[in-house]
C-alpha positions in Angstrom: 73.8 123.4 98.3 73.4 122.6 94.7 74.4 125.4 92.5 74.6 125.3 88.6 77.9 124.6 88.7 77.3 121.3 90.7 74.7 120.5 88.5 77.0 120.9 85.4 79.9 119.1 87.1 78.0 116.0 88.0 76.2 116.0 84.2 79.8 115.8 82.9 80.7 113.1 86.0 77.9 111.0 84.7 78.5 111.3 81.0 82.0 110.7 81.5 81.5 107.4 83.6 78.4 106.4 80.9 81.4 106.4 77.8 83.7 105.1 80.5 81.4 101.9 81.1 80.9 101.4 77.4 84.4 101.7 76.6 85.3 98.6 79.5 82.7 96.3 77.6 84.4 97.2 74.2 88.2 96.7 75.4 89.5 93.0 74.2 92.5 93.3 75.9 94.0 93.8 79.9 96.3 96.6 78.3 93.4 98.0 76.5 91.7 98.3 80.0 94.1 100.0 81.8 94.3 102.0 79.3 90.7 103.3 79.4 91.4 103.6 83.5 94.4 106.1 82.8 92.3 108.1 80.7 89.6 108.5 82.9 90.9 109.3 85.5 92.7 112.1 83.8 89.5 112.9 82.6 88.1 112.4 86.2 91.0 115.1 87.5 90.5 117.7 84.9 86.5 118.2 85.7 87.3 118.1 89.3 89.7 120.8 88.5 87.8 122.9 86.8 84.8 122.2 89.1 86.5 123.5 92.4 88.4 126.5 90.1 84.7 127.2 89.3 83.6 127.0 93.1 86.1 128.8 94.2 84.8 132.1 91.6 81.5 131.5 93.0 83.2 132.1 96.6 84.8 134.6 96.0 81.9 136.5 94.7 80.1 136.0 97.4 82.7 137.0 99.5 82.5 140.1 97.9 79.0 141.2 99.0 79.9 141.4 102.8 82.9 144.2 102.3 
């Protein structure tokens, strides 16, 4: 099921990998692009974060109709 929260989370998935790309063909150095992986991937961790903390409200609302 694709819910707005989805939605948002793979806008900012897709944004996130777009700068990401752009960023690799930019970096003139190996340390440069490891660099740009580390932060990423932080990046990449925080919206998953957030997305499942986000999921998990929309659960527990739901939960909340059948008591």
């Amino acid at each position: 099921m694709v819910t707005k929260n989805s939605q948002s989370y793979f806008r900012e998935v897709e944004k996130s990998h777009r700068n990401y790309t752009a960023a690799l063909k930019r970096a003139s150095s190996r340390q440069a692009v490891m660099n740009l992986y580390w932060k990423h991937k932080r990046q990449h961790e925080a919206l998953l974060r957030k997305h499942l903390r986000d999921e998990m409200l929309e659960i527990v609302q739901l939960k909340k109709k059948f008591n």
